[in-house]
C-alpha positions in Angstrom: -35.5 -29.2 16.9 -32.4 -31.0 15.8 -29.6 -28.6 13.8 -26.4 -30.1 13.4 -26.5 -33.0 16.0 -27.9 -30.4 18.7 -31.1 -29.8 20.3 -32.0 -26.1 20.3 -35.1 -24.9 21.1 -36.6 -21.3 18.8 -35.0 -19.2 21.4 -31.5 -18.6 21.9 -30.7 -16.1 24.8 -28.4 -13.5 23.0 -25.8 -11.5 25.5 -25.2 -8.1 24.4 -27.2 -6.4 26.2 -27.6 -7.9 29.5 -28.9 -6.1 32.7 -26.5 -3.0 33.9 -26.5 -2.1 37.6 -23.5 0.9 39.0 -22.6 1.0 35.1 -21.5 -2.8 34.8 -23.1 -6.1 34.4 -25.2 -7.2 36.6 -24.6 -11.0 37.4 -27.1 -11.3 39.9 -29.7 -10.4 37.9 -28.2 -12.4 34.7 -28.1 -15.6 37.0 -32.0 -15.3 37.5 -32.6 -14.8 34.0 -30.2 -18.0 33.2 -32.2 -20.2 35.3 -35.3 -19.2 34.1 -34.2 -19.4 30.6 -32.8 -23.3 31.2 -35.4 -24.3 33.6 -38.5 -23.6 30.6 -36.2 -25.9 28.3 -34.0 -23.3 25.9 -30.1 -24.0 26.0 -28.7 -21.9 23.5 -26.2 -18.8 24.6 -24.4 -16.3 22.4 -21.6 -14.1 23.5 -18.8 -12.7 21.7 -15.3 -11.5 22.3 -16.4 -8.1 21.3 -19.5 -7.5 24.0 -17.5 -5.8 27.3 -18.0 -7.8 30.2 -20.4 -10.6 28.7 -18.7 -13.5 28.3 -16.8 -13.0 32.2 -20.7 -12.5 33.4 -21.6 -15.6 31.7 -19.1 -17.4 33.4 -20.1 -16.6 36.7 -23.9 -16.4 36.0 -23.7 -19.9 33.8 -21.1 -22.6 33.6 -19.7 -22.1 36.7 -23.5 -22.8 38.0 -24.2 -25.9 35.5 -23.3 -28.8 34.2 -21.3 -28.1 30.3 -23.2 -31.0 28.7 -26.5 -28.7 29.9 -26.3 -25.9 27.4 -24.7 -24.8 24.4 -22.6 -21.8 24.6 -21.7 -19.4 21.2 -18.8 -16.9 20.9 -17.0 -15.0 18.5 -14.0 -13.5 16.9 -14.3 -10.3 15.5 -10.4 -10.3 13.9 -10.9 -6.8 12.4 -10.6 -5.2 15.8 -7.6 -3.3 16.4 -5.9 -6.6 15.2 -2.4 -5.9 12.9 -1.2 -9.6 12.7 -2.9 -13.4 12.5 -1.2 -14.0 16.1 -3.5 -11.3 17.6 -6.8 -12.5 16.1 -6.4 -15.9 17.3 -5.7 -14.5 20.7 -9.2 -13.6 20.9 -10.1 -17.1 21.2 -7.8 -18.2 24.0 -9.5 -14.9 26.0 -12.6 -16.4 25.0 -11.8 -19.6 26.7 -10.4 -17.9 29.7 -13.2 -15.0 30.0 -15.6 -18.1 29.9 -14.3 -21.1 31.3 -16.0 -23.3 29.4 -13.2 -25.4 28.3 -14.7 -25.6 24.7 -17.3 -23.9 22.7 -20.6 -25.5 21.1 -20.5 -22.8 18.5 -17.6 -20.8 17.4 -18.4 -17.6 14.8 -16.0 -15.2 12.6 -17.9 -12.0 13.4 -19.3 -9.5 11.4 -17.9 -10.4 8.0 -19.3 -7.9 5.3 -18.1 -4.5 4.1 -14.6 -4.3 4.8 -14.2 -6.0 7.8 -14.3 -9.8 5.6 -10.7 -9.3 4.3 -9.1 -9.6 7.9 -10.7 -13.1 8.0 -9.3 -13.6 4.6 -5.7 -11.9 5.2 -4.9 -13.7 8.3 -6.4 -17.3 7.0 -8.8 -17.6 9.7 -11.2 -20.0 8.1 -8.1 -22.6 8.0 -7.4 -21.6 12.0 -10.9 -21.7 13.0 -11.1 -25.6 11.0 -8.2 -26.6 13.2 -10.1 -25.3 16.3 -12.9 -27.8 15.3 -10.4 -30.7 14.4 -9.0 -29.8 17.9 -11.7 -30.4 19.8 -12.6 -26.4 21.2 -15.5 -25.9 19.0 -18.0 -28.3 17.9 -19.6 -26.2 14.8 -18.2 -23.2 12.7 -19.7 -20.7 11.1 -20.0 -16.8 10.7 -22.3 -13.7 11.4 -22.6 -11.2 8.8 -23.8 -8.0 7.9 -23.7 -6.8 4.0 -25.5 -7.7 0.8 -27.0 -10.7 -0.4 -24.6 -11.0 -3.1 -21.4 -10.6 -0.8 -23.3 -13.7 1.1 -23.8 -15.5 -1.8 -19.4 -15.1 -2.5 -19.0 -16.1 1.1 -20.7 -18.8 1.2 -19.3 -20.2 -2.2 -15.4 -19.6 -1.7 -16.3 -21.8 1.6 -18.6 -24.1 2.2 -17.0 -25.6 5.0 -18.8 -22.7 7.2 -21.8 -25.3 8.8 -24.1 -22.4 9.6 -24.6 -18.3 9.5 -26.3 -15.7 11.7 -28.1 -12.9 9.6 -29.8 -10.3 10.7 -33.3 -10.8 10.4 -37.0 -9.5 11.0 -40.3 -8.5 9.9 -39.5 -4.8 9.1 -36.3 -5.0 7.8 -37.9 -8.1 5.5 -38.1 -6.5 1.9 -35.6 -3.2 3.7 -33.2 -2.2 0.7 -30.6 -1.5 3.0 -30.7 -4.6 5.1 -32.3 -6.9 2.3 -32.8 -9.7 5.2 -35.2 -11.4 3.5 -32.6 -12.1 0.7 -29.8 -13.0 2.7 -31.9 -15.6 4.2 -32.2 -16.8 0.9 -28.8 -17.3 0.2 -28.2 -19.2 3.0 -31.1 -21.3 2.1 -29.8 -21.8 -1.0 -26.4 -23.1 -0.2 -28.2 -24.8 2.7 -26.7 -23.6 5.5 -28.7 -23.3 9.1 -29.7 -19.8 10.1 -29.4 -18.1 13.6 -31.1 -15.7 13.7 -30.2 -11.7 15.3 -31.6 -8.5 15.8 -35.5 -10.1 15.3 -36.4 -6.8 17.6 -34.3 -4.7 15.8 -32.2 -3.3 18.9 -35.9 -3.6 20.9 -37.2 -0.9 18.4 -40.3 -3.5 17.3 -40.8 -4.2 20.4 -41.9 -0.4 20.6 -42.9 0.1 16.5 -44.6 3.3 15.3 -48.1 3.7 16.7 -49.9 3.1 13.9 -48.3 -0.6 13.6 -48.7 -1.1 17.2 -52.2 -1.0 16.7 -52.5 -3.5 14.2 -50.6 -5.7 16.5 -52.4 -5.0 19.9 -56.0 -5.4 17.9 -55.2 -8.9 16.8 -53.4 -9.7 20.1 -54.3 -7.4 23.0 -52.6 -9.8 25.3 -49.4 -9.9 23.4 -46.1 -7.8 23.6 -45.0 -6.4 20.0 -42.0 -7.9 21.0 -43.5 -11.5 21.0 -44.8 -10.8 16.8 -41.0 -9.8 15.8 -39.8 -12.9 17.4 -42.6 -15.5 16.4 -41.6 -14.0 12.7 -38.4 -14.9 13.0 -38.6 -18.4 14.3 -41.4 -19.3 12.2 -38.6 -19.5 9.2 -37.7 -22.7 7.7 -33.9 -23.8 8.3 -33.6 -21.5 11.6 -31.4 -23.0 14.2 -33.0 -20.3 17.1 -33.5 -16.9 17.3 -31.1 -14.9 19.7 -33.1 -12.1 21.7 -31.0 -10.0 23.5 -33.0 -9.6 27.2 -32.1 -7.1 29.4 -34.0 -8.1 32.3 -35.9 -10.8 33.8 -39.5 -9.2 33.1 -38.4 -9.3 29.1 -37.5 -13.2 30.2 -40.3 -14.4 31.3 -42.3 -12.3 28.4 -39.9 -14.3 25.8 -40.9 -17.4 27.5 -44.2 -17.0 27.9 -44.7 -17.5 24.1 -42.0 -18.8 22.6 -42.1 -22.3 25.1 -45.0 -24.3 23.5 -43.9 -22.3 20.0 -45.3 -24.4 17.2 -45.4 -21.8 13.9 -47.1 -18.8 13.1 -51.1 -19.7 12.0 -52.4 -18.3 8.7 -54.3 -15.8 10.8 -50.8 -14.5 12.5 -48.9 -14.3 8.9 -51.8 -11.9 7.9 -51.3 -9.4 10.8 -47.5 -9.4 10.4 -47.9 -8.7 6.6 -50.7 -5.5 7.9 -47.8 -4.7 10.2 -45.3 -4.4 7.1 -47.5 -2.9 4.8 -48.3 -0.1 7.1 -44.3 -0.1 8.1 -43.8 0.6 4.0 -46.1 3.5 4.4 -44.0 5.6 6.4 -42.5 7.9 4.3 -38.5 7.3 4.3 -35.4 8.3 2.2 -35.5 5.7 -0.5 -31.7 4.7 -0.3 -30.5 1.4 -1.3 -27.0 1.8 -0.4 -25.7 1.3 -3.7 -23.5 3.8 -2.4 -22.8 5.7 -6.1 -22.9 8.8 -4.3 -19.8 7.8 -2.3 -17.9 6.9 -5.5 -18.0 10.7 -6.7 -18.7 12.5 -3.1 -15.4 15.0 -3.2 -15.9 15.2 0.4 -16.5 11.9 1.3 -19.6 12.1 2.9 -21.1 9.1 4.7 -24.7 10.0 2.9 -26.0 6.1 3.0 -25.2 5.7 6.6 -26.9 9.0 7.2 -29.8 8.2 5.8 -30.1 5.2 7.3 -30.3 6.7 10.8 -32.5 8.9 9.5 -34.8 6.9 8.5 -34.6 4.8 11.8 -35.6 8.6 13.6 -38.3 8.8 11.5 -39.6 5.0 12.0 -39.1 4.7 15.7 -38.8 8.1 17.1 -35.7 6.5 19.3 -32.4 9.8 18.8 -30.6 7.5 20.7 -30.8 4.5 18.2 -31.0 6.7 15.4 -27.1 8.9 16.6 -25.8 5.3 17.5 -26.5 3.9 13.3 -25.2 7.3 12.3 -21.2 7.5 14.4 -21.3 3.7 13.2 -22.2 4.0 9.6 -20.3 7.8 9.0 -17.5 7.9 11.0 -17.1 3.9 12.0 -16.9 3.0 8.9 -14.2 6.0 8.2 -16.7 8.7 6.4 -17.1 12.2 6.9 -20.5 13.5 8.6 -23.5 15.3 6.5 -22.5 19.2 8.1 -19.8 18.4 6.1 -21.6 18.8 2.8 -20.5 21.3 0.4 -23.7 20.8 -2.2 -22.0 20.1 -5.0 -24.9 18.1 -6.5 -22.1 15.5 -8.0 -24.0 13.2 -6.1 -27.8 13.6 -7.5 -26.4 13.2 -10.7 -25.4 9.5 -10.5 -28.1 8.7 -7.8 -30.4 5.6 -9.5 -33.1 6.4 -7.0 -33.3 10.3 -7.9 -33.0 11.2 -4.7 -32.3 14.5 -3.4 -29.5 14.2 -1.3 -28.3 17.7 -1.0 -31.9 18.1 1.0 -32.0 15.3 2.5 -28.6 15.7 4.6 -29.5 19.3 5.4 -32.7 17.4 7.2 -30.6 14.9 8.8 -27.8 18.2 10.0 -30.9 19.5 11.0 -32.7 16.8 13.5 -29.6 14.4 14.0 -27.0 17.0 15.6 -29.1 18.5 17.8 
């Protein structure tokens, strides 16, 4: 498929999480997985400033080992990290080009914006900076991965237009998700036509392990197939999507990646049905029906992180994974500065202004209970 002057195959090998051996990297394993990946077709690599060790792996497992017209290589600056002046954020890019060698990059991405992490990219003027890395020659196409609400997206998008693309977190079970609103983000970027990369199609690897009872709709349609293969084959059968990033950790979930997504041509009408079984019995589990409005916060005299809460809950009770579920809550409490639930004095101030009637005072006292064990 042709997106922006560029041949990219559906699947784009995303480097976050690549294989760990003695608690680092390990390069030997990621240089298997890179030849496997290039030598079924698929060119497309994502790093970032931000992912310890990844983009110095990459060096050594990839462009050192290939020619640089062979693949296209995608890194970003994330300027709201520990970064107090313009001169410091644009520093992340000249790491970049050390960390990587690569002498330029095919895709260059502002990272993260949403929440209030956009206003460093805004305060330091990086969308004119990154522009003059493009006019420059060091990055081919600009753009921006985001995390936040469709209508944030839709602002984004319209105070610059310049941006050629925009990597949204998307997938079949965060689809019609009030909190992630995926499906609507997607949207936006359709709307203002902008090429979509896609991330997080697995959801952190939780669909490629989904609740039981969803499993089962899966592996009776498919026996053959991973649940891993489904999420992904959602993802890239979208309109407008540039590849899908999934983040392999080892050369078994390679070659399972490849094995279906090589000769990928579209989901059939048969395949859309299962995956809209799979999120209809998703919507059945009961969850906290949060939508992050985020009301509560407004009058919370503690300051409580009670949407972030609830969203790990909710991933505990989907996917039985504490580990993913503690990770969502220390990033959406106290990353994003906010007081955790044991702190709750039960006012009630809270319920009152709550649209979805939820009852909040409970439901942190259940999230005390199973998240801080």
């Amino acid at each position: 498929m042709s997106y922006l002057g560029e041949e990219i195959k559906k699947l784009g090998f995303g480097l976050m999480r690549l294989p760990q051996k003695d608690e680092a990297i390990d390069v030997e394993e990621t240089k298997a997985m890179v030849d496997a990946f290039l030598d079924a077709g698929f060119t497309y690599f994502d790093t970032a400033w931000a992912y310890a060790g990844s983009e110095d792996a990459i060096r050594q497992a990839l462009v050192e080992r290939y020619p640089r017209e062979k693949y296209q290589l995608a890194t970003k600056n994330a300027a709201w990290i520990n970064c107090k002046t313009k001169e410091e954020a644009m520093a992340q890019f000249d790491t970049s080009l050390k960390q990587t060698g690569a002498g330029y990059f095919d895709f260059y991405l502002l990272h993260n914006l949403g929440e209030g992490r956009t206003h460093y990219f805004d305060d330091f003027d990086m969308w004119s900076w990154i522009r003059e890395k493009k006019a420059q020659g060091l990055v081919k196409h600009i753009g921006f991965s985001f995390h936040s609400t469709p209508e944030e997206l839709d602002e984004i998008l319209t105070a610059h237009p310049e941006m050629e693309f925009v990597q949204l977190q998307i997938n079949y079970a965060d689809w019609e998700n009030p909190a992630v609103q995926s499906g609507k983000c997607y949207e936006v970027a359709r709307k203002h036509g902008k090429p979509v990369i896609i991330m997080e199609p697995v959801k952190g690897g939780m669909l490629a392990t989904p609740p039981e009872s969803v499993e089962k709709i899966l592996k009776d349609a498919e026996p053959q197939s991973s649940a891993a293969s489904w999420a992904i084959r959602f993802a890239a059968d979208l309109e407008g999507v540039v590849t899908v990033l999934s983040g392999m950790s080892n050369l078994s979930q390679m070659e399972d990646n490849l094995s279906y997504m090589k000769d990928f041509h579209g989901l059939s009408d048969r395949e859309k049905e299962v995956l809209k079984k799979a999120q209809a019995e998703l919507a059945k589990i009961p969850l906290i029906p949060c939508t992050t409005c985020n009301y509560c916060a407004k009058v919370c005299p503690m300051d409580i992180g009670i949407s972030g809460s609830f969203t790990a809950m909710n991933y505990l009770t989907l996917y039985g994974n504490m580990d993913m579920a503690k990770h969502q809550e220390e990033w959406l409490v106290g990353g994003h500065g906010r007081k955790p639930a044991s702190e709750c004095i039960k006012c009630g101030k809270c319920e009152e202004v709550c649209p979805q009637h939820i009852r909040i005072r409970e439901n942190l006292e259940a999230v005390v209970k199973n998240l801080y064990k």
